[in-house]
C-alpha positions in Angstrom: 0.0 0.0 0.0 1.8 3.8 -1.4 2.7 5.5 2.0 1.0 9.1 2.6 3.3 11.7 1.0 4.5 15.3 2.6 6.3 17.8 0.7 8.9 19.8 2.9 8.6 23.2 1.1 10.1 27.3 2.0 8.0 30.3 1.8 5.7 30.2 -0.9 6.9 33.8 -2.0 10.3 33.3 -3.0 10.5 29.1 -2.8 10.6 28.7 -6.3 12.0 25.1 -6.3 9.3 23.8 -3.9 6.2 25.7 -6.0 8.0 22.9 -9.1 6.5 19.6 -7.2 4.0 21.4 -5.0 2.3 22.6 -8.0 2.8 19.3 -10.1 1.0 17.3 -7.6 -1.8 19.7 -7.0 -2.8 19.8 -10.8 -2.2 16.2 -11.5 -4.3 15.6 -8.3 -1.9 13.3 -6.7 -2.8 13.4 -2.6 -0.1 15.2 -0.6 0.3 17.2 2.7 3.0 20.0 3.2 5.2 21.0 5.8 6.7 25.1 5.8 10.4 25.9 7.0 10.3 29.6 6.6 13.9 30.6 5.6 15.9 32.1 8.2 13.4 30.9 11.1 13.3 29.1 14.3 11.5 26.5 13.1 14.1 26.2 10.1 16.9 25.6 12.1 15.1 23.7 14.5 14.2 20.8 11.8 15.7 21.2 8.4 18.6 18.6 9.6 15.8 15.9 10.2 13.3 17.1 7.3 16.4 17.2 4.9 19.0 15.6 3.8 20.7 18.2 2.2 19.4 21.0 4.2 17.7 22.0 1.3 14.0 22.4 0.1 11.5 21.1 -1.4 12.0 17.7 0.2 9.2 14.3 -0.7 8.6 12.4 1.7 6.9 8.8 1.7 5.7 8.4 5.2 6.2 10.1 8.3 8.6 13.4 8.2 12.2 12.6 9.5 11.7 9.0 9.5 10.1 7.9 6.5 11.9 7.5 2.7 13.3 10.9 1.4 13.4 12.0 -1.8 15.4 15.3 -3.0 16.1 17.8 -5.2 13.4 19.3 -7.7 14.5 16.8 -10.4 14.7 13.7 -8.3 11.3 14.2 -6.8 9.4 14.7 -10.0 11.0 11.3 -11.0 9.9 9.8 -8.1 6.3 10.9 -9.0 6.4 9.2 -12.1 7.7 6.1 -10.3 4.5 6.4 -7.8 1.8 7.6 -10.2 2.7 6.9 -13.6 -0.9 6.7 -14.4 -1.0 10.6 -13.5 0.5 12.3 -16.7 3.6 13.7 -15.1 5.8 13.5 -17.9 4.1 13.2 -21.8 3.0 9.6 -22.9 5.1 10.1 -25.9 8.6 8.9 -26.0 9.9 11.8 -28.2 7.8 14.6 -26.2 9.1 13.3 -23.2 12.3 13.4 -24.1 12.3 16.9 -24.8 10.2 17.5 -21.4 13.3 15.8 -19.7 15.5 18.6 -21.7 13.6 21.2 -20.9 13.6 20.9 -17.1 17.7 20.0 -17.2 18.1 22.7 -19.5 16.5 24.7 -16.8 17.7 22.9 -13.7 22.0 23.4 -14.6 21.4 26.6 -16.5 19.9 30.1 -16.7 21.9 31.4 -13.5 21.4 35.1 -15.1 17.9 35.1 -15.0 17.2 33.6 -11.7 20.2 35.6 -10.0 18.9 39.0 -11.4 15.1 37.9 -11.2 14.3 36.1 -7.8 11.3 34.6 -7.7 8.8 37.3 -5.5 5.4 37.0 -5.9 4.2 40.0 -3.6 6.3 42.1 -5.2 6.3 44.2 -8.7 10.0 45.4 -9.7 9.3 46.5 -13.2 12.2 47.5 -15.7 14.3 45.5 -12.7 17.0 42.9 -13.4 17.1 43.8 -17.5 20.7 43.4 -17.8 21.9 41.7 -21.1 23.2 38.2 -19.9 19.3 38.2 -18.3 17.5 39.5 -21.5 19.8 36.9 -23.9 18.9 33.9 -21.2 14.7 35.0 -21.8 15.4 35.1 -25.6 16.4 31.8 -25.9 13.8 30.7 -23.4 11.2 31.9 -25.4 12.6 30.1 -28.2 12.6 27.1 -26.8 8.6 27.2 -25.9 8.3 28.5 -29.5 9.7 25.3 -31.0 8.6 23.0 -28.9 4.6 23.9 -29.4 5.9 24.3 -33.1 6.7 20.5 -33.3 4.3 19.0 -30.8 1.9 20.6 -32.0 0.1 21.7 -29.1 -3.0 23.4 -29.5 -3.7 23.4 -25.8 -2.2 26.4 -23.4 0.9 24.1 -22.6 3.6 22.6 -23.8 2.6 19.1 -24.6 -0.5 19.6 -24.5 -1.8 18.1 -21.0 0.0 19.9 -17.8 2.7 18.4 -17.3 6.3 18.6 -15.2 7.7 20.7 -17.9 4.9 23.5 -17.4 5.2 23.1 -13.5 8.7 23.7 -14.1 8.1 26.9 -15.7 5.8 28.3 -13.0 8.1 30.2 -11.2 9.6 31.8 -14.4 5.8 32.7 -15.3 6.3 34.7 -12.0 9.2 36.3 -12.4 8.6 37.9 -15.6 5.1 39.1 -13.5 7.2 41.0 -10.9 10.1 42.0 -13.1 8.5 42.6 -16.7 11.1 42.4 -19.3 9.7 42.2 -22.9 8.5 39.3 -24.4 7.1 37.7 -27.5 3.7 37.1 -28.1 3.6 33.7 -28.2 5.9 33.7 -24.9 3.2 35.9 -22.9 0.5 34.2 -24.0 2.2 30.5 -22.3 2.9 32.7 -19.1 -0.3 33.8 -18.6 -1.6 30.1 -18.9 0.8 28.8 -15.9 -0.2 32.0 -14.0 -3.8 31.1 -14.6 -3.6 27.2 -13.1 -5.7 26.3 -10.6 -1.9 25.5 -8.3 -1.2 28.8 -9.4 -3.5 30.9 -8.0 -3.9 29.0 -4.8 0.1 29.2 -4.4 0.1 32.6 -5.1 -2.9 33.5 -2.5 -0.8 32.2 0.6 2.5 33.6 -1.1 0.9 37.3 -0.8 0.0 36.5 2.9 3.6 36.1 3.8 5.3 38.6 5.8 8.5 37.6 6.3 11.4 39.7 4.8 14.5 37.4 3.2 17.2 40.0 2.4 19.2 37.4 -0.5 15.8 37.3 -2.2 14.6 41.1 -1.9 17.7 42.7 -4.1 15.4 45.6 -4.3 13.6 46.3 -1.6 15.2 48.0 1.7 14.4 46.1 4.9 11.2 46.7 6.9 
């Protein structure tokens, strides 16, 4: 019998790796429960060393927190989905469309350190015309590019990638996000695929508690002065 699941996840408004699983599992409606470690907290300190392996987040666990089996890093965990629930669509049924879904989140995974250094993820926040250097702009470019093609060749005539939601959109979420708060130009095609993550159901309900937060991370607020 599959053992309950928890997701060990940071602060919903600048967590971007945890919103990558947290988000999967709530559109593909695979049954989860999460626990928070707010960054730079008492509660962090207190417990990432059992909750993590690598004293990192997101974290999956199958059974209880801390003593159950652990599953980590972004990449690993949406595997281990597809192990779990491979009736759940995490990854397209095609073998060619998954193999470029597999590209597209290590593509993203090892790469892109431009964007997500100038552009942390900061959903309460709006920073327009912030974080437009060139290294950033060239790394969107040939982001959009990629979505270009790959809807080109697959075909898609659904809001997504491959069609049906899947790990490579969830992937994307957070960059969906970013170019919300931070604004830089983009093509058509490449707002049009934003504005479908931001409008997903995991979205929205991510976004709600994000805007709750209060706490103030000063490594993810580059341009905001404390409280």
């Amino acid at each position: 019998m599959p053992q309950p699941l928890t997701l060990v996840i940071g602060n919903k408004n600048y967590s971007s790796w945890s919103l990558r699983p947290w988000a999967l599992m709530t559109e593909l409606g695979i049954p989860f429960s999460e626990r928070m470690l707010k960054f730079d907290s008492e509660d962090w300190e207190a417990n990432i060393d059992a909750l993590s392996p690598a004293r990192l987040v997101p974290v999956l666990w199958e059974g209880e927190p801390g003593e159950g089996f652990a599953t980590f890093d972004t990449v690993a965990i949406v595997e281990r989905l597809n192990d779990l629930h491979p009736d759940r669509g995490v990854w397209p049924a095609d073998d060619r469309a998954r193999a470029r879904a597999r590209s597209l989140v290590a593509n993203f995974h090892s790469g892109y350190a431009a964007l997500r250094s100038a552009m942390p993820m900061n959903i309460r926040s709006h920073h327009p015309g912030k974080g437009h250097e060139p290294d950033v702009l060239a790394d969107i470019e040939r982001l959009a590019a990629l979505w270009r093609d790959t809807r080109g060749e697959f075909g898609t005539r659904s809001p997504y990638l491959f069609g049906n939601f899947s790990a490579a959109d969830a992937y994307f979420l957070p960059v969906a996000s970013r170019f919300a708060t931070y604004d830089p130009p983009l093509p058509a095609e490449a707002e049009e695929y934003c504005r479908a993550l931001l409008d997903t159901k995991a979205m929205r309900e991510w976004s709600r508690a994000a805007r709750l937060e209060t706490e103030f991370v000063p490594m993810d607020e580059p341009y905001a002065d404390p409280p």
